[in-house]
N, C-alpha and C positions, 0 to 999 in steps of 0.2 A: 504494500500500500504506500502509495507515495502521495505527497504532503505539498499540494501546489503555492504558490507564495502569490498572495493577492497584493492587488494593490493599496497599500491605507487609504481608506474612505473618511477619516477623518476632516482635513481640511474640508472634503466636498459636505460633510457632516454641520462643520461650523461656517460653511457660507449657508446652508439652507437653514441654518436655524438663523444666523444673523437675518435672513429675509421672512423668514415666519415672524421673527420677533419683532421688526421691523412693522411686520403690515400691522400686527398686534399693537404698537406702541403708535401707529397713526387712526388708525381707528379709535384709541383712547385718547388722544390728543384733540383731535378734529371734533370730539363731542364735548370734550371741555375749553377748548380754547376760544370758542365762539363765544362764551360770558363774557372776556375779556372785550371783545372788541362788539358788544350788541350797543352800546350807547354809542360809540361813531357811525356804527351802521345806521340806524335807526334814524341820526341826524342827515348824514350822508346820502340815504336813500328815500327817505322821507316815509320811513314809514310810520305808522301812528303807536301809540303804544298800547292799542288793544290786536293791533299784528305783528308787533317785534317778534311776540312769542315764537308767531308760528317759523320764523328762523332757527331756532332749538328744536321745536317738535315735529319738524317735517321728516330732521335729520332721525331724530328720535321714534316716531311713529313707523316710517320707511323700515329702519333698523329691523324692530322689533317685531313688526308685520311679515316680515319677510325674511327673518331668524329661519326659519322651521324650512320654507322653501330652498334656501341657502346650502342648508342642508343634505337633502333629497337632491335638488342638481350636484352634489358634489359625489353621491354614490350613483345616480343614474348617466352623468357626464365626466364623472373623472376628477380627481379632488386636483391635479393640477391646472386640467381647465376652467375648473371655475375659479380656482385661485387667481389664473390668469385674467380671467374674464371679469372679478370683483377688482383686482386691482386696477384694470383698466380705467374700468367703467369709475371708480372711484377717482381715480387721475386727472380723466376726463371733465368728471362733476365737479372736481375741486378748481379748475379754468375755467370754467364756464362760471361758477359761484364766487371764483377771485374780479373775472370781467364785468361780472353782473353790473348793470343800467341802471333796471327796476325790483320793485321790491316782488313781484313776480316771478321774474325770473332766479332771481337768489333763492326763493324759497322752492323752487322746482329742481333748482340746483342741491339743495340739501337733500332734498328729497332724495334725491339721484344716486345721491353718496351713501345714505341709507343705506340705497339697495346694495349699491356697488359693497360696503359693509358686512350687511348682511350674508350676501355670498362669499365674502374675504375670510372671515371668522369662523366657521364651519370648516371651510377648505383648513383653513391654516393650522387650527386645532388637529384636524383629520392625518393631515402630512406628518404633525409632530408625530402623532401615536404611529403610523403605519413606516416611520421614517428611521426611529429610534427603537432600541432593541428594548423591550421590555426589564424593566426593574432597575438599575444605577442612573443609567447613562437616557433611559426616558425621564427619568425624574430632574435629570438635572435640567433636560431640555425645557420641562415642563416649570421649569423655576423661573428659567430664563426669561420664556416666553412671558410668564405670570410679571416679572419683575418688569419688562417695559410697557405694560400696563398701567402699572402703579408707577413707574416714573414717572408716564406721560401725565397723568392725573397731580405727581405733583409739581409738575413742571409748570400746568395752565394756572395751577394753582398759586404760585407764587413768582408770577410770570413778573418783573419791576413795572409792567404798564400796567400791570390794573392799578388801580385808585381805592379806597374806600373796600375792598372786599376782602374775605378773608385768604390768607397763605397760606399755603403748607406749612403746618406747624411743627414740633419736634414733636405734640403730641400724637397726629396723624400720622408723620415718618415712621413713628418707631418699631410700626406692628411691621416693617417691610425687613428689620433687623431679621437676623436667624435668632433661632429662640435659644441657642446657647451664649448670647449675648445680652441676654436681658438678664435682668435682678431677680431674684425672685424673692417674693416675701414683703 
């Protein structure tokens, strides 16, 4: 029995997580970093303040509505095409909502991004787990991924342009610590 020498899959291991983690960390970014800039928008665009909202919830609504389908295209199409396909589509909708004129159009554009979302996040989960060998070396994947999540969350969160709102605090950082690093007691 002879013993073939494969090639290390590793580097190609940490560029697909760098890109899972990636779409992962603009999908949490992209639904919080919008607080930051709804009062320019709002003046900029002119929209009213009983429709500013729908700039958060279009993106929100889209997401959430279309989780489950995101899903289902990613076993019935292939979890790298729709990966493909949500990151596009998300690319696409973020130009078109950085161009936006009217306040219709940006909010069609968040919409957009939703979806493009929606399909991003299933896929990308799906690749970690079918990507990574089960037990060490998933788990770290899955840390990773987890970790630019919560960065991006507190990245909008304590962004120097917001004004008036709250930051990431050290009391919200610290659950992202490993727990061999907390105090206990």
């Amino acid at each position: 029995m002879s013993t073939a020498v494969l090639p290390d899959a590793r580097p190609r291991h940490r560029a697909a997580l760098a890109l899972l983690a990636f779409a992962q960390f603009i999908i949490a970014m992209d639904y919080n970093i919008v607080f930051v800039a709804l009062p320019e928008i709002g003046v900029g665009l002119e929209f009213s303040a009983q429709t500013l909202q729908w700039v958060v919830s279009a993106y929100a609504v889209a997401f959430g509505g279309f989780l489950l389908l995101g899903g289902r295209a990613g076993d019935l199409l292939g979890r790298r095409r729709t990966f493909v396909a949500g990151m596009t589509l998300f690319a696409l909708s973020s130009l078109v909502g950085g161009l936006a004129a009217t306040p219709w159009l940006l909010v069609v554009a968040r919409a957009v991004q939703g979806l493009g979302a929606a399909l991003l996040f299933p896929a990308a989960l799906s690749l970690i787990n079918t990507t990574f060998a089960e037990g060490r070396e998933r788990n770290r994947a899955l840390a990773v991924w987890s970790a630019a999540s919560r960065s991006a969350r507190c990245s909008a969160g304590s962004s120097p342009v917001r004004s008036g709102g709250s930051r990431c605090s050290w009391s919200t950082c610290r659950c992202a610590r490993p727990a061999r690093w907390r105090r206990s007691g």
